[in-house]
Backbone as CSV, one residue per row, in Angstrom:
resi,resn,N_x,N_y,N_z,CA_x,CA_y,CA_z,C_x,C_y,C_z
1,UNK,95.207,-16.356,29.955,94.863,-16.438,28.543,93.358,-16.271,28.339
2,UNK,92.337,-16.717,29.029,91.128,-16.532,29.055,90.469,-14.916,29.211
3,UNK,91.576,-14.401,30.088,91.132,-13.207,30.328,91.239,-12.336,29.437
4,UNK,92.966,-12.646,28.549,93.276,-12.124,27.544,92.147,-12.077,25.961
5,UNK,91.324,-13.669,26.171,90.566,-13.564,24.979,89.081,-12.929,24.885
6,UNK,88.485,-12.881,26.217,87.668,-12.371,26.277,88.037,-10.295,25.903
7,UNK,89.264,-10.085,26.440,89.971,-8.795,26.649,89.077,-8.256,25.132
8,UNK,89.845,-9.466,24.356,90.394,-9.234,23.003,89.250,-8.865,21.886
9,UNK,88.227,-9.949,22.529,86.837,-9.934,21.517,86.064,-8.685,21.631
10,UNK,85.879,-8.441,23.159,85.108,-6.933,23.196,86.004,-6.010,22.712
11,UNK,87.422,-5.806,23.118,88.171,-5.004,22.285,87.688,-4.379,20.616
12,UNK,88.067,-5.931,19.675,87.604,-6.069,18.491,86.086,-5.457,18.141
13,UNK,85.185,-5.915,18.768,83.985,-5.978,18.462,83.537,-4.194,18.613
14,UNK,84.316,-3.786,19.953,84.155,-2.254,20.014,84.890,-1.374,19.214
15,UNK,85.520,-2.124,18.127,86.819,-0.804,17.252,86.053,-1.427,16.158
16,UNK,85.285,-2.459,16.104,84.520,-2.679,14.276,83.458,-1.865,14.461
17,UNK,82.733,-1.553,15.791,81.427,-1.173,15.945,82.181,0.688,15.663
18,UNK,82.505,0.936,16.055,83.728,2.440,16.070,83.782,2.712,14.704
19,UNK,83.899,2.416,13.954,84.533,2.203,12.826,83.451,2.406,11.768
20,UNK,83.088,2.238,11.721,81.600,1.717,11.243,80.217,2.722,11.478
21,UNK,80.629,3.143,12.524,79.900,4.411,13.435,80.568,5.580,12.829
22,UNK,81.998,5.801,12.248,82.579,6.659,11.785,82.290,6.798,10.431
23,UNK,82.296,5.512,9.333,81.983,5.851,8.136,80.934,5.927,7.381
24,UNK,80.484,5.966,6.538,78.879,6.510,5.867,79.170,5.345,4.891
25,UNK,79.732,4.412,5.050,79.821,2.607,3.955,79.733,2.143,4.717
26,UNK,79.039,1.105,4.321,79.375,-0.644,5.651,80.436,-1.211,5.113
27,UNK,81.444,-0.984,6.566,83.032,-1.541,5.902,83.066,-2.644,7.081
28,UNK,82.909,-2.609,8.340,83.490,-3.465,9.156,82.344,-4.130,10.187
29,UNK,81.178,-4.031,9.251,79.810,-4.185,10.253,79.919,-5.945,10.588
30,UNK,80.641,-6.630,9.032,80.744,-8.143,8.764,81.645,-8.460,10.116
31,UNK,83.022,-7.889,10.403,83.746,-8.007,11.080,83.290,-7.833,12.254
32,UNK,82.358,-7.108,13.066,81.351,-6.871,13.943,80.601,-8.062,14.647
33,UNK,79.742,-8.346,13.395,78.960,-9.403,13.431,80.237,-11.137,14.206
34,UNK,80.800,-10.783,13.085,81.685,-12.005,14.222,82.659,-12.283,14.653
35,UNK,82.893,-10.572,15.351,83.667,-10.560,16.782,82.802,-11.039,17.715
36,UNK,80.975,-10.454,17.724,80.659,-10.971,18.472,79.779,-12.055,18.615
37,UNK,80.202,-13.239,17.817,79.880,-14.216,17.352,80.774,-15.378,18.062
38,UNK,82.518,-14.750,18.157,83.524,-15.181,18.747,83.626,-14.527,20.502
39,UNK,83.155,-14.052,20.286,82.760,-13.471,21.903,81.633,-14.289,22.653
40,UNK,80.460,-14.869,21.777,79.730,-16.017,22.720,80.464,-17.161,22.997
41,UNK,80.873,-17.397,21.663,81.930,-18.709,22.012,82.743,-19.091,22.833
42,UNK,83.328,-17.399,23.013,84.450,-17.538,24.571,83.704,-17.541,25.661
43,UNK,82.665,-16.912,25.635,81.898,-17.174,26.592,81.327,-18.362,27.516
44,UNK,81.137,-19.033,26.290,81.180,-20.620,26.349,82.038,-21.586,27.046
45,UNK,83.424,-20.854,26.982,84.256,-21.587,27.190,85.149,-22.382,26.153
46,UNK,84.519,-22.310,24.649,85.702,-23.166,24.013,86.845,-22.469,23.398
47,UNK,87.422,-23.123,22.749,88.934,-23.417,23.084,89.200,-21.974,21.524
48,UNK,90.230,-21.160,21.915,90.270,-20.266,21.131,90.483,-20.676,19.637
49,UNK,91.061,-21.635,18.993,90.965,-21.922,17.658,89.681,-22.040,17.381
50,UNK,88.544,-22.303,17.735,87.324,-22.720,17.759,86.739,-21.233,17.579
51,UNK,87.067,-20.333,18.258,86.914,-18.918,18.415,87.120,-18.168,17.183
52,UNK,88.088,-18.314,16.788,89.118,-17.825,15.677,88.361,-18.474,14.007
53,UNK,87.827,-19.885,13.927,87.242,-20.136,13.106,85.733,-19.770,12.898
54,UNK,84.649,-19.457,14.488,83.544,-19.126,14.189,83.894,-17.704,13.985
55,UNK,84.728,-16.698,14.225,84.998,-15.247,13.984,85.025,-15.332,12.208
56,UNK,86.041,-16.295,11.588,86.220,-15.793,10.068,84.581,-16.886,9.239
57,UNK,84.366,-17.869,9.897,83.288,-18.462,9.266,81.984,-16.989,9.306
58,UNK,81.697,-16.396,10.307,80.338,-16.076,10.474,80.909,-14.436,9.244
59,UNK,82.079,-14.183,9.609,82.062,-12.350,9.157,82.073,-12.560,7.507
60,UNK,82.810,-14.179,7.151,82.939,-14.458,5.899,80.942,-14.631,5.255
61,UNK,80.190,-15.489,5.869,78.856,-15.598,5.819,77.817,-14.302,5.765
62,UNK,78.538,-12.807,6.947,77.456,-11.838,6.664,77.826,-11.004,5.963
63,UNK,78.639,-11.261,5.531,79.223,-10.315,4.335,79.302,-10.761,2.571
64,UNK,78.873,-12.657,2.567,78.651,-12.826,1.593,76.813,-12.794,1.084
65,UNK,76.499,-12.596,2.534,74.871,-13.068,2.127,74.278,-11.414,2.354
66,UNK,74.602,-10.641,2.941,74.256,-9.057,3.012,74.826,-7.951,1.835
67,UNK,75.926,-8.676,1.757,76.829,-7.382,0.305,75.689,-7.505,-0.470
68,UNK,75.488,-8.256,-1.231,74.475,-8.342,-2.587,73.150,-7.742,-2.830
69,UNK,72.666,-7.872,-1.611,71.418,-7.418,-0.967,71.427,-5.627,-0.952
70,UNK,72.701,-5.698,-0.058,72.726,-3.937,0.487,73.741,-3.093,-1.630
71,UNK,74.267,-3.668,-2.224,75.026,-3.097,-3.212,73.245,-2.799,-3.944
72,UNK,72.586,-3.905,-3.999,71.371,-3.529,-4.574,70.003,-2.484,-4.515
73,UNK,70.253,-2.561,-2.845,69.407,-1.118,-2.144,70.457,0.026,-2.233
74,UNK,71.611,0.443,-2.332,71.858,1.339,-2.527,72.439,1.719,-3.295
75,UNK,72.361,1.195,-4.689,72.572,1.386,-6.200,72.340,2.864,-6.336
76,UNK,72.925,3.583,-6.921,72.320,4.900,-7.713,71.918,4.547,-9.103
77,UNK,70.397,4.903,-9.060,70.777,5.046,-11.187,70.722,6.277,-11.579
78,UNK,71.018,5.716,-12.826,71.413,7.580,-13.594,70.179,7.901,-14.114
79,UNK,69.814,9.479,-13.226,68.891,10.133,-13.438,69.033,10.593,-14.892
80,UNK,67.558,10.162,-15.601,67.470,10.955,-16.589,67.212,12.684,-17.145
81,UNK,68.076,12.775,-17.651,67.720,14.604,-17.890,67.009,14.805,-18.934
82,UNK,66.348,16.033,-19.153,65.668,16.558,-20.334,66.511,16.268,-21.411
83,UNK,67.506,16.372,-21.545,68.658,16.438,-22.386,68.789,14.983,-23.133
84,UNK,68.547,14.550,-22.068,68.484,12.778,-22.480,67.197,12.592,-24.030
85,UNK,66.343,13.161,-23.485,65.211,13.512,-24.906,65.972,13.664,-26.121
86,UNK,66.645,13.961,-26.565,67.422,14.420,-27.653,68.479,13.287,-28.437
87,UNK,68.249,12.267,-27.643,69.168,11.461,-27.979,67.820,9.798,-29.227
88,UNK,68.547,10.179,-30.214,67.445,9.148,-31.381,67.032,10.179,-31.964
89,UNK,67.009,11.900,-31.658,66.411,12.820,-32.553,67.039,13.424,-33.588
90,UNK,66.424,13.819,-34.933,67.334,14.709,-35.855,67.534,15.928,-35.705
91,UNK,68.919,16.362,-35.671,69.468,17.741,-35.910,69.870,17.822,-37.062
92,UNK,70.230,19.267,-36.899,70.476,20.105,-38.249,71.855,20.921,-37.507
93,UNK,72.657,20.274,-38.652,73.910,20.679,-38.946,73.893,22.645,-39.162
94,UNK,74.572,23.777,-37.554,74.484,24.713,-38.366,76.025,25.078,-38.259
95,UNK,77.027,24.707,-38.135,78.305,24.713,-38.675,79.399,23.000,-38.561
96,UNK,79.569,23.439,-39.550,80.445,22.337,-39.996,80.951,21.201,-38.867
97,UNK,80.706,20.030,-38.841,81.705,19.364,-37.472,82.738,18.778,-38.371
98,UNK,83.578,18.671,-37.390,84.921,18.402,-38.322,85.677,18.233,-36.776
99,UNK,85.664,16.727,-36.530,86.263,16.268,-35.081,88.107,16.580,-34.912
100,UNK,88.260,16.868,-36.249,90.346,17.248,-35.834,90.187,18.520,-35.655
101,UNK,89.375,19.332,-36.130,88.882,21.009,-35.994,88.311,21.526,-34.911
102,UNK,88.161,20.390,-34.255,87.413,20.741,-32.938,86.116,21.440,-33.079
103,UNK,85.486,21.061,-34.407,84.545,22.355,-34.586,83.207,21.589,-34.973
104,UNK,82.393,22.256,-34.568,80.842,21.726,-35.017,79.640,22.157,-34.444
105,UNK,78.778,22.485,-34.844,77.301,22.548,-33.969,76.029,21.853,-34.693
106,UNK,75.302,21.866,-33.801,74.132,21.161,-34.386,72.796,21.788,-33.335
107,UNK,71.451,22.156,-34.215,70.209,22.288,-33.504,69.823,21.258,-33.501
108,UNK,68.937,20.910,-32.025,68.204,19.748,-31.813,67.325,20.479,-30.981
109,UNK,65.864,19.745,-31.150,64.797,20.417,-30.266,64.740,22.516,-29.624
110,UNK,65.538,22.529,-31.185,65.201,24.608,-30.458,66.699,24.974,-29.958
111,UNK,67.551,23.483,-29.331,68.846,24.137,-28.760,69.898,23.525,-29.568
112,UNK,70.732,24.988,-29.185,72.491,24.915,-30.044,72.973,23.927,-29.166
113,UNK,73.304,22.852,-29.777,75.010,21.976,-29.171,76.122,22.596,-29.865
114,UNK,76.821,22.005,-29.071,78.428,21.727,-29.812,78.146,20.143,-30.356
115,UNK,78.992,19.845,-31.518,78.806,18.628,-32.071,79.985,18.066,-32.595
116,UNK,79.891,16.667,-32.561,80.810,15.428,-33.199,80.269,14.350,-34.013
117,UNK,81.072,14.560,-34.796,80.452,13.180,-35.443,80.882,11.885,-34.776
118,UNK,80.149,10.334,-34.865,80.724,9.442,-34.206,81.363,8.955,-34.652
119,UNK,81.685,8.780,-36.028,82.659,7.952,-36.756,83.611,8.523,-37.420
120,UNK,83.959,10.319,-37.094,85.019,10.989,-37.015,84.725,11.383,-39.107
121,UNK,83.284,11.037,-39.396,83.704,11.963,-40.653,82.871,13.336,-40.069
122,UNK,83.840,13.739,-41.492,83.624,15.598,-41.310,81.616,15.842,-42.358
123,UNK,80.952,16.542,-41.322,80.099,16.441,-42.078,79.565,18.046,-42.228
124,UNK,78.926,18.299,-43.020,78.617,19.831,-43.833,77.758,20.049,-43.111
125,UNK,77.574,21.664,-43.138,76.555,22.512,-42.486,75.174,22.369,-43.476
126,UNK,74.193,22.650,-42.624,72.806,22.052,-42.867,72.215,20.712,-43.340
127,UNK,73.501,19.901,-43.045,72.861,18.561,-42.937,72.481,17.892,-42.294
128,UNK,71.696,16.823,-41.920,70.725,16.621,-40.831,71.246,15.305,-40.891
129,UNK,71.391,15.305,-39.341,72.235,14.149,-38.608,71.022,13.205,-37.888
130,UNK,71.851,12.490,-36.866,70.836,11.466,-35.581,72.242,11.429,-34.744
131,UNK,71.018,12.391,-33.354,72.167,12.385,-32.226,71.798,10.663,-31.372
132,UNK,72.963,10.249,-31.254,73.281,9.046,-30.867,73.800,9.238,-29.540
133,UNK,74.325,9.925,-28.998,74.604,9.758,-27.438,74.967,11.679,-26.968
134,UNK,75.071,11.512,-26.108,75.176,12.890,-25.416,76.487,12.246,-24.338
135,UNK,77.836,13.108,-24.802,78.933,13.417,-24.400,79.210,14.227,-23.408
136,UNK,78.886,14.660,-22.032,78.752,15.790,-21.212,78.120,16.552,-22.172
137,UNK,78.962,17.629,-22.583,77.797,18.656,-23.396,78.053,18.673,-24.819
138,UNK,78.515,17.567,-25.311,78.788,17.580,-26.935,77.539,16.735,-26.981
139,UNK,76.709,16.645,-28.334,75.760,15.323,-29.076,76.978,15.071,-29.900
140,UNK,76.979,13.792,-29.924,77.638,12.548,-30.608,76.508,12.244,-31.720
141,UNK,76.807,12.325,-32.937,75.444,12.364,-34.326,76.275,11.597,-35.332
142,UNK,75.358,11.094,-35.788,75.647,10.297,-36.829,75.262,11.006,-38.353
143,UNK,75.869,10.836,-39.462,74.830,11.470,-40.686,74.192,10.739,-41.546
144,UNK,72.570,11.044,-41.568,71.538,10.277,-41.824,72.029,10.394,-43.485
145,UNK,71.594,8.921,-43.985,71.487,9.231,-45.070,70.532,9.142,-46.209
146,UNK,71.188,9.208,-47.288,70.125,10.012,-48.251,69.146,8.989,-48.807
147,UNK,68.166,8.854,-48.726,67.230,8.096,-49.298,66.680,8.440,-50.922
């Protein structure tokens, strides 16, 4: 049985390290950490339940105190585009949007969109909106009103 647990830990410890070596995420590095955590222990000599609890105590510990850390270093944020500029600016309505018509455009900064209104009214050509969000390639506009 001794031989079997020692078998078992390098086993483990070499298919988390494998594993891990294979994927481009840290999936089984926690599990790693304490196989061979449970591998000193046998080493030690104590008694395999003892083994079995420092294995889920330590992989449970580097995986609650490292996730948070590593989700934070390798966050993506969303790159801003030129396009992003356009969003709080006024356009000018040059055909009709009309969101059941599928139809609309609007100039903003020199360029043609396709356009929607956000609150689904239909609004007239040459009226001057506020693009409120950018939809892949629709502006989402609101229509300013009349003072």
């Amino acid at each position: 049985m001794e031989t079997f647990t020692l078998v078992m830990w390098v086993v483990l410890l070499a298919v988390f390290l494998i594993v891990e070596a294979m994927t481009a995420q840290l999936v089984t590095i926690w599990f790693a950490v304490g196989a061979g955590a449970a591998l000193i222990v046998r080493l030690c000599k104590l008694p395999l339940w003892l083994q079995l609890v420092v294995f889920l105590v330590v992989s449970a510990a580097a995986l609650l105190l490292t996730r948070p850390l590593l989700k934070k270093l390798t966050k993506q944020s969303a790159q801003p585009t030129n396009a992003d500029r356009c969003i709080g600016q006024i356009a000018v309505v040059t055909e009709k949007i009309d969101n059941l018509a599928g139809k609309g455009q609007a100039v903003v900064q020199g360029s043609v969109w396709t356009a929607r209104s956000s609150d689904g009214a239909v609004i007239p050509k040459d009226a001057c909106v506020r693009v409120e969000r950018i939809d892949g390639v629709k502006l989402i506009v609101s229509q300013q009103k009349e003072e």
